[in-house]
C-alpha positions, 0 to 999 in steps of 0.5 A, spaced: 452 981 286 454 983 279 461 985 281 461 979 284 461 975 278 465 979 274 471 979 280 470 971 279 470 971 271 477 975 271 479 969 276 477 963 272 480 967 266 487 968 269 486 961 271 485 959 264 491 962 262 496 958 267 498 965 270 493 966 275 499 967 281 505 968 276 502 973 271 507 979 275 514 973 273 512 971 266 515 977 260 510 976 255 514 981 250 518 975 248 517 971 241 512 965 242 514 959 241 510 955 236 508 948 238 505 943 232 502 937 235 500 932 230 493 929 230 490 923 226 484 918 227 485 915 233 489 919 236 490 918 244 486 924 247 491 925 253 497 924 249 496 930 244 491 933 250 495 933 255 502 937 251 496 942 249 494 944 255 501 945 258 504 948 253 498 953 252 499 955 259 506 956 258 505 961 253 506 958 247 502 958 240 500 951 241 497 948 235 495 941 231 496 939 225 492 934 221 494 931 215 487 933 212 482 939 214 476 934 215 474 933 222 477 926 226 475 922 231 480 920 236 481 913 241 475 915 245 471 917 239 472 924 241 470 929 235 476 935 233 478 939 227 485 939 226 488 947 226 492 946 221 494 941 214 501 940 212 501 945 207 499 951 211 501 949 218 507 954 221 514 953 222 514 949 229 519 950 234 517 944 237 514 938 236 509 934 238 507 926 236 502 923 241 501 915 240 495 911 239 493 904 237 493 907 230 500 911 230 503 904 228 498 905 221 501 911 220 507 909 220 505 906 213 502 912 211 507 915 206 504 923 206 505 922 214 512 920 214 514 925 209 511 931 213 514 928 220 521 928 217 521 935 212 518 938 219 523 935 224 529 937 220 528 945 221 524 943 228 530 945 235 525 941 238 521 934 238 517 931 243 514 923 242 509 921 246 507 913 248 506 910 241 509 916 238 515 915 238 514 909 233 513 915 228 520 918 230 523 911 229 521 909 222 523 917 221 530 916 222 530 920 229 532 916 234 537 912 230 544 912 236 539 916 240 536 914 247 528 913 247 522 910 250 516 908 250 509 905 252 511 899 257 508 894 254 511 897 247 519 897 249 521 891 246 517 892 239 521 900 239 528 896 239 526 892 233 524 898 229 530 902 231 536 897 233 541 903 233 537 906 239 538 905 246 531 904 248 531 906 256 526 902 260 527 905 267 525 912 265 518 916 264 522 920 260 530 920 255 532 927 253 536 925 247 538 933 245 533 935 239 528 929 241 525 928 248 521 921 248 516 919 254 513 913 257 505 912 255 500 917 256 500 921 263 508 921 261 507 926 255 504 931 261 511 930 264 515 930 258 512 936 257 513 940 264 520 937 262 521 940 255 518 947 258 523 947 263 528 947 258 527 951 253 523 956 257 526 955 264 524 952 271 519 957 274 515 957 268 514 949 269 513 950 275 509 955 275 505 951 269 504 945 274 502 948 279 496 951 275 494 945 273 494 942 280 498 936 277 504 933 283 510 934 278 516 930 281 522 932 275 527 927 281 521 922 280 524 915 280 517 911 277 517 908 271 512 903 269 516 898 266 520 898 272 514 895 276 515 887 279 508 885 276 510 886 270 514 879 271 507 875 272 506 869 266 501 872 261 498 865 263 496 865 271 490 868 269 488 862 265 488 858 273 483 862 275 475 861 275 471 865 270 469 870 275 475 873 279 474 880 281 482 884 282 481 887 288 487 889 289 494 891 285 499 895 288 507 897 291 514 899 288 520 897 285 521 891 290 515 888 293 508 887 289 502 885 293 495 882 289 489 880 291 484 877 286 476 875 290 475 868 287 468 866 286 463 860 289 465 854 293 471 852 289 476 849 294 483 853 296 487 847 294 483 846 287 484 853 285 491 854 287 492 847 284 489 851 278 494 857 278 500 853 280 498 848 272 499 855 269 505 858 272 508 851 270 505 851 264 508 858 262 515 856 264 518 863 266 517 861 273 521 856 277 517 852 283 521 854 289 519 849 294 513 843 294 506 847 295 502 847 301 496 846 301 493 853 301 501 856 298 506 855 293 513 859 293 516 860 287 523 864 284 524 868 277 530 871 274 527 878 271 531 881 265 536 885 268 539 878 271 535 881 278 532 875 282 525 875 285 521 869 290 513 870 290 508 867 295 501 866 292 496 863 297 488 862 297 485 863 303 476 863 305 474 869 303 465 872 304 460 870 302 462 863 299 468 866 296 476 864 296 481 871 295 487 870 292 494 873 294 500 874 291 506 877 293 513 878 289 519 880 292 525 882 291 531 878 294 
């Protein structure tokens, strides 16, 4: 028994270290990179988590820095101590600043601003994630650079940085010296991506098939690119306190939602009331008279594409209505 444990010890320690079944492909003789990853208050767990994890399973030194050395909470409440301060943090060879609501306050934070940009003049390599890249931008480093971001934040980095093409259609836009991601998960890809480029392909691969995570370099899947992100902010508004998402799922051409409609309300009165709001938000047009228990409508998204949605109401169990909506591309 005592062998055993010991075997299954060595496994899950190779395992630890990303080489559990590359050990005999990786040359550990080479210089390690160093990898810094800013950390402040508020930080978003995954975005500096997940480049930590893929990093350090690549065989870099991956570390964080803080402007102080004091204990900090993250997004989620998560207690860490940063590895470094500015002042005795090494050299980087990458990079590293992950998003968070707060990255935006440390925008404003001039001691911040003036590490990043002193850093990233003798860095080869950044990487942003989600919000991060905010951070890049009020730095000066994504001017005349192809960039993006958090979905719901692509319009906003366009206005900070009116140089940049900001790319809305990618997970992540490898700029030369910068490679900027999407929201959260995305920073796991990018830096699948930025191992692959400065450390080859086998060693990403590798990496990801360690961490078990499905990496797809030709992905084509972008959460900006989605069809629901065209639904009016105010259709909610028709709906009934109470209304239960069932369902939210398809692809870059078709949407399908289901929404579980609480107590005996009539199917025409709510879609009476969803049909008022769509109106009232005046980003959908109606595409012919409503029915009594459906109503077509068309819209023209901001790339100039065309798209018709169908919402109908029908009965549902127990005294409740569900609720379809389904957009597709024309």
């Amino acid at each position: 028994m005592k062998n055993e444990i010991l075997a299954l010890m060595v496994t899950l320690s190779m395992c630890s270290t990303g080489w559990a079944q590359t050990a005999n492909f990786v040359d550990r003789t080479q210089k390690k990179l160093n990898v810094a990853i800013f950390v402040f208050p508020g930080v978003q767990v995954i975005d500096f988590a997940g480049p930590l994890e893929v990093f350090a399973q690549a065989g870099t030194h991956a570390y964080t820095v803080g402007e102080k050395p004091d204990p900090l909470k993250t997004a989620a409440g998560l207690a860490i101590t940063p590895d470094f301060t500015f002042d005795h943090a090494p050299q980087p060879d990458v990079l590293v600043l992950p998003g968070g609501d707060s990255a935006l306050k440390e925008m404003l934070n001039p001691v911040v601003m003036k590490w990043i940009v002193e850093t990233a003049k003798q860095t080869p390599q950044i990487l942003t994630v989600c919000s991060g890249a905010f951070l890049a931008a009020k730095g000066g480093l994504l001017d005349g650079q192809s960039a993006t971001t958090f979905y719901g934040m692509l319009d906003d980095l366009q206005q900070l940085a009116p140089s940049a093409k900001v790319v809305w259609d990618k997970k992540y836009v490898d700029s030369g010296k910068i490679v900027t991601t999407a929201g959260l998960s995305s920073g796991i890809e990018g830096s699948l991506y930025v191992v692959s480029k400065l450390l080859g392909m086998g060693r990403a691969q590798s990496v990801a098939l360690n961490m078990e995570y499905n990496w797809n370099p030709d992905s084509t899947y972008a959460r900006a690119m989605l069809p629901d992100m065209n639904i009016p902010d105010e259709l909610p508004q028709g709906l009934p306190k109470g209304s239960d998402l069932l369902s939210s799922s398809g692809d870059r051409n078709h949407w399908i939602i289901t929404v579980r409609v609480p107590g005996d309300e009539r199917a025409g009165v709510v879609l009476k009331n969803v049909n008022a709001s769509l109106t009232k938000s005046g980003k959908w047009s109606e595409a012919a008279s409503p029915g009594e228990n459906s109503s077509k409508w068309g819209f023209t998204d901001r790339f100039g594409a065309k798209w018709q949605s169908v919402i109908s109401v029908a009965p549902g169990q127990e005294h409740n209505s569900v609720l379809t909506l389904k957009i597709d591309r024309v």
